[in-house]
RODO-2510 file (C-alpha; in nm, 4 decimals, decimal comma):
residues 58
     n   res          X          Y          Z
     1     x     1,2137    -2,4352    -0,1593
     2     x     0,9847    -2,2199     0,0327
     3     x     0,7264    -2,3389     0,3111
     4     x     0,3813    -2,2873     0,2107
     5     x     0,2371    -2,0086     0,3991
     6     x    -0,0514    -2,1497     0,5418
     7     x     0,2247    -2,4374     0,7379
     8     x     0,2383    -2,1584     0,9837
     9     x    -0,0878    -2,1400     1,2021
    10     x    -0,0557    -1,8122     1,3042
    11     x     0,0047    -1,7021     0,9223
    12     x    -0,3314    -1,8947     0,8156
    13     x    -0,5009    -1,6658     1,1136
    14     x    -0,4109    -1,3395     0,9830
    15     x    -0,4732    -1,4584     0,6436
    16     x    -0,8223    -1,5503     0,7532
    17     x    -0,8544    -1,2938     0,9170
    18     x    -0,7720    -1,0048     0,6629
    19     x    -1,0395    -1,1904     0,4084
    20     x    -1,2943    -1,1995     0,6562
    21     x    -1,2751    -0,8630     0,7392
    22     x    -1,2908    -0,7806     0,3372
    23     x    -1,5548    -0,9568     0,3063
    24     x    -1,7656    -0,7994     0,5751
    25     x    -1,7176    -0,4579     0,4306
    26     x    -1,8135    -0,5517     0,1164
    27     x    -2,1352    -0,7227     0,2089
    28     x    -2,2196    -0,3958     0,3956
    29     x    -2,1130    -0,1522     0,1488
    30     x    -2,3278    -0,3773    -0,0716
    31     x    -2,6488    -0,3286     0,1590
    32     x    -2,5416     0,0456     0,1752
    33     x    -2,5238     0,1199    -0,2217
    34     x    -2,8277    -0,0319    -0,2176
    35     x    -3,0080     0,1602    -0,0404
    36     x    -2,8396     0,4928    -0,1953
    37     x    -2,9398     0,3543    -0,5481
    38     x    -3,2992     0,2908    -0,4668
    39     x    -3,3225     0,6409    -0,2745
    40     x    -3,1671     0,7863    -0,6250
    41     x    -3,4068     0,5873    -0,8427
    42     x    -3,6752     0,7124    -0,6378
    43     x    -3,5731     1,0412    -0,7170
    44     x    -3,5101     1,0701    -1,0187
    45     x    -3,8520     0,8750    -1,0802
    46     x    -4,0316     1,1783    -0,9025
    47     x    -3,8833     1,4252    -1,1114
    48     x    -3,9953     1,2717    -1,3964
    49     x    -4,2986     1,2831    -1,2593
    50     x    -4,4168     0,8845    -1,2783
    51     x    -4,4260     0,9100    -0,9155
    52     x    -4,5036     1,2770    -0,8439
    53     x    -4,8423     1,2276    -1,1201
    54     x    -4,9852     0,9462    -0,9181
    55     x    -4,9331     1,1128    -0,5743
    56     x    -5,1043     1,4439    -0,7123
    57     x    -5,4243     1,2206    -0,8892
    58     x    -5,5155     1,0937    -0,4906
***
């Protein structure tokens, strides 16, 4: 029978450590798309002019 792999410290170190590291770029790509979404929505709300007709009625 195999030994678990988290028996092994160093094992349950690298394993922590890979996750952690996914999870960090995740959370930032998640900030990033964000941002790129709302910059596209913004766009796209201009050229439709929702956006463009209220700046142009000041």
């Amino acid at each position: 029978m195999k030994k678990n792999l988290f028996t092994n410290p160093a094992a349950h170190g690298l394993s922590m450590a890979v996750f952690g590291v996914l999870g960090y770029y995740s959370w930032k790509f998640e900030g990033h798309a964000q941002q790129v979404f709302a910059k596209r929505r913004d766009e796209l709300l201009e050229r439709k002019g929702k956006i463009g007709g209220l700046a142009g009625s000041e």
